[in-house]
N, C-alpha and C positions, 0 to 999 in steps of 0.2 A: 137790386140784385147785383152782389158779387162776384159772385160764384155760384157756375151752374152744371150741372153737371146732365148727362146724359146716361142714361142704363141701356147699353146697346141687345140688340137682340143674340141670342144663343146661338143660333146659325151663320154662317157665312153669307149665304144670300140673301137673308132676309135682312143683315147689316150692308150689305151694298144699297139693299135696294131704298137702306132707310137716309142714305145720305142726301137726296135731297130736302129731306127734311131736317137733318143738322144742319144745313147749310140755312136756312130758314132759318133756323133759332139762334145760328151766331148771329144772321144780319140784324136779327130784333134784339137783340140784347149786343152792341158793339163794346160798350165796355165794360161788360163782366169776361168774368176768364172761364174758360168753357172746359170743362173735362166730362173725358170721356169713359166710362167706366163699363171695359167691354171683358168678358172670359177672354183666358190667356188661347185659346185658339182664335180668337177672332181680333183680336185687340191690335196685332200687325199694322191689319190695314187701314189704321185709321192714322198709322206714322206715317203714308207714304203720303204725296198732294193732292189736296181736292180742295174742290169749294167749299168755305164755312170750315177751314183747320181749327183743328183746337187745338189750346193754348199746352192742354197735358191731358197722355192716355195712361189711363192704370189697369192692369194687369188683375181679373178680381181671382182671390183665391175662392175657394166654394167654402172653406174653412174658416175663414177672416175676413167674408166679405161685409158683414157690419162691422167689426173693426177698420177696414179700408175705406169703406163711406163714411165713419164717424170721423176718423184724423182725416177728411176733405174740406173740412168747416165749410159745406156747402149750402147755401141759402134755398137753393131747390131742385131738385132731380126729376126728368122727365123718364118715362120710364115706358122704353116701345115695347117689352115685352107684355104677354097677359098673362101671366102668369099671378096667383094672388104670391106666392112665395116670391118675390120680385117687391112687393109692396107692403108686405111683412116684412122685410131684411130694412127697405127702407125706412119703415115704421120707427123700428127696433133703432135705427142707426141716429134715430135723433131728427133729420132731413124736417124743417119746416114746413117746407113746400114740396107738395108728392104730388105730380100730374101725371096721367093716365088716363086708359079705355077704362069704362067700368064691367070689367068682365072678370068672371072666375070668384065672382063675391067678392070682394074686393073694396069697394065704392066707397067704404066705411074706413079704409086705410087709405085714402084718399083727400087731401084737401081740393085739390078739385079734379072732378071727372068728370068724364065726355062718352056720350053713348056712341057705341061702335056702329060703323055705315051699316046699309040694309042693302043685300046682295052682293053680287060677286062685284070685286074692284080690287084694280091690280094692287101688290102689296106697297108699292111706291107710292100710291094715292092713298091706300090706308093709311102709310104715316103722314104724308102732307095734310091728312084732313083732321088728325089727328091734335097739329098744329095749328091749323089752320083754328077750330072750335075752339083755342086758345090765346085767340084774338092775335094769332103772328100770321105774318102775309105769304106766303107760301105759292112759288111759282110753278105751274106745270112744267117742270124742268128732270130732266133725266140723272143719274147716276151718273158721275165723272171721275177717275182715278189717275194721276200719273204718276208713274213709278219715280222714285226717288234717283239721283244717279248711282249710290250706291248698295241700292238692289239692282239695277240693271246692272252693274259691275259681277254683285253676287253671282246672277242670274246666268253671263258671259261666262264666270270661270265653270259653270256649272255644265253647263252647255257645249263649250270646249273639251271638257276632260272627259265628255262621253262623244268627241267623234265630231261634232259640229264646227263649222268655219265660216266664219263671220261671212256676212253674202248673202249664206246659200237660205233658200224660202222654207223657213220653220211651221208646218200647218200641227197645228194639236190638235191632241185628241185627251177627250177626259171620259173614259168610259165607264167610271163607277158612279154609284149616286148610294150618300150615305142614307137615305132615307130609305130604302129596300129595293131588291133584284127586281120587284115589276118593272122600277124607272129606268131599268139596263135595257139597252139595244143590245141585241146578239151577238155576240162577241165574235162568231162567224162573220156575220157584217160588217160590225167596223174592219175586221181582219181585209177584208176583200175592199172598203176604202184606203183603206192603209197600204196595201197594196198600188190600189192606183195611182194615190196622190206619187208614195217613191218611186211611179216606174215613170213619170212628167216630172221628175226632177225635182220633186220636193222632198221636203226632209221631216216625216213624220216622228212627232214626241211623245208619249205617253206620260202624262200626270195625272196624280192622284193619289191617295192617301195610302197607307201601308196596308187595311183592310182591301183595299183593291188589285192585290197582287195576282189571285184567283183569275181575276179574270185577266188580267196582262199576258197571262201562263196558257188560256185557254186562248187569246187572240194571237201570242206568237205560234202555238200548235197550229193554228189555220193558215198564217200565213207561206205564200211559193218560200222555198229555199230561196236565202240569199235576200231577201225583202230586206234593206235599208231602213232603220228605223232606229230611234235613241228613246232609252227606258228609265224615265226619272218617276215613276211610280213607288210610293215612298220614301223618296230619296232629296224631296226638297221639303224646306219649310214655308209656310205659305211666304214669307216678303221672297222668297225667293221663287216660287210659284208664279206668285205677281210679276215680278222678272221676266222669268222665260215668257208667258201668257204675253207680254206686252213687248216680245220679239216675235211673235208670231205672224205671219199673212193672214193665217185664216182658223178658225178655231172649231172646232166640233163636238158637242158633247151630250150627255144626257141634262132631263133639267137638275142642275146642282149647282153647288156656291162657284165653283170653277166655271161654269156659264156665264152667271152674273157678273163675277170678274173680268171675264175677258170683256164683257159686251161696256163695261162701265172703263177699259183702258180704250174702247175704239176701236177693237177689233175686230172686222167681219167675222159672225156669230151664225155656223149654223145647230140650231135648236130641235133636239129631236125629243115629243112627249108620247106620252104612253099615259097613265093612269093618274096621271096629275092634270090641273086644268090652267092652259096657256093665260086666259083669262086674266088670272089672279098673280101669276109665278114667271109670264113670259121675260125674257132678257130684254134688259134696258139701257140704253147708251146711244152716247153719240155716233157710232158706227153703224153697220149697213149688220142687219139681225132677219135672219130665215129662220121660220118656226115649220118643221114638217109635222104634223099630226095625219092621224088615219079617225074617219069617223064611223066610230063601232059603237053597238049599243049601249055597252057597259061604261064607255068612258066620259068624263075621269071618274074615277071610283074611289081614288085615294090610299087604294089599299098598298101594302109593301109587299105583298106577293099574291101573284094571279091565282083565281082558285078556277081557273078554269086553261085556256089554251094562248094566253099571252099574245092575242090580235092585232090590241092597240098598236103594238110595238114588230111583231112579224109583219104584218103589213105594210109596213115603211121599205121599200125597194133601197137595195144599194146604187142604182143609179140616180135615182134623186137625191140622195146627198151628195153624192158624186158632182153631181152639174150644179150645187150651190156653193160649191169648192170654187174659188180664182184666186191663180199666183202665176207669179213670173217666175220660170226657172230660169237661174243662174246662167 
């Protein structure tokens, strides 16, 4: 094998959480040249450093992505997504060697496949085992990310020019979650930790994507007049995301790709779920990671909106995240 390539997953967290498993397949394959072939919203984070770098990331168009896989003259493409259109493109593109889950009908565009675990396991073991049934050695090993120096640069001017001074203890907050409103915490409550952290001398950030303005709008309506806070909600790109996240003390958020991130640069992570199951999606990293859950009947249920009175997620007190919060102020 020459050339190898990897088909990273479509979401953000589920590509954090698959990196200990690239890291896996660079160390078995040492001298082929490893690319990485991720959708241009996730493809970032595979420039900044981690274990098992690859050698080249591309950028897939949805338009051109069997023309981009075909000019890779790649000898074989692992492919974490399940998707069968994932294994069709690669079909199409010519790729030798197609490895994958055999899910989604699929098996048949497949040179070789592996049948998917049985029960719940978190998605970091799904792809290590993924690998692993592919005869490569795969260590129970966490998600790892360091920012690059020039994203942390980005990240500074970023941070700067909304009000921030190098120092002072940065705590995030990520309150959207692109998967649906169930996975939101109430904007009321973040409002009122967001509060507390500023009035202890910290300096809270809001990030998130431009879909999450709504509720940026509905958490500064709650909060006291005068509440200290810096609002990059739509306003970075994720290598600059990664940035800020990785000047952070302490990070808070719904489960989403911006969780994983933080938890995978080593940043005390507190983890708040509602209809999703920690099991499967909990934050992984070298740093210190709080999962607050409520156990109500209905959860997790998976669903993107409560069809009933939103419990999982009311039931989580604003002082318990509160007291999973630690910084040193200035």
């Amino acid at each position: 094998m020459r050339r190898i390539a990897v088909r990273a997953p479509n979401w953000l967290g589920d590509a954090v959480m698959a990196l200990p498993a690239v890291a896996a397949l660079r160390a078995h394959f040492r001298e082929a040249r490893l690319v990485i072939a991720a959708p241009a919203s996730v493809s970032p984070l595979f420039l900044e450093q981690m274990p098992g770098q690859p050698d080249e990331v591309v950028s897939l168009d949805r338009e051109r992505e069997i023309e981009q896989l075909r000019a890779l003259s790649i000898d074989a493409v692992l492919l974490l997504p399940n998707s069968f259109g994932s294994a069709w493109i690669a079909k199409r593109s010519g790729v030798p060697e197609r490895w994958g889950y055999a899910a989604s009908w699929r098996k048949w565009l497949l040179t070789r496949s592996v049948p998917r675990p049985r029960g719940v396991v978190h998605q970091a073991e799904y792809y290590r085992e993924l690998v692993r049934a592919l005869g490569i050695d795969a260590h129970d090993d966490v998600p790892r990310v360091a920012p690059r120096p020039e994203t942390l640069a980005r990240a500074d001017a970023a941070l700067t020019a909304a009000g921030w001074k190098p120092g002072e203890p940065l705590i995030g907050f990520a309150p959207g979650a692109a998967y649906g409103h169930a996975k939101r915490w109430p904007p009321d409550r973040v409002a009122a930790v967001v509060a507390a952290v500023s009035s202890r001398g910290g300096v809270p950030v809001l990030v998130g994507a431009p879909a999450d303005r709504d509720t940026r709008r509905a958490i500064e309506s709650s909060l006291p007049p005068g509440t200290r806070f810096i609002d990059l909600i739509g306003r970075t790109d994720l290598a600059t995301f990664i940035g800020v996240a990785a000047r952070c003390a302490a990070f808070v958020s719904n489960d989403s790709g911006a969780m994983h991130v933080a938890a995978a640069l080593g940043v005390p992570v507190t983890a708040i779920f509602g209809p999703t199951d920690e099991r499967a999606t909990a934050p992984a990293g070298p740093g210190r990671r709080t999962v607050i859950v409520r156990d109500v009947f209905c959860r997790p249920c998976m669903l993107r909106e409560c069809p009933i009175d939103h419990r999982c997620m009311k039931r989580i007190h604003v002082d318990d995240v509160i007291d999973s919060i630690s910084f040193t102020a200035k």
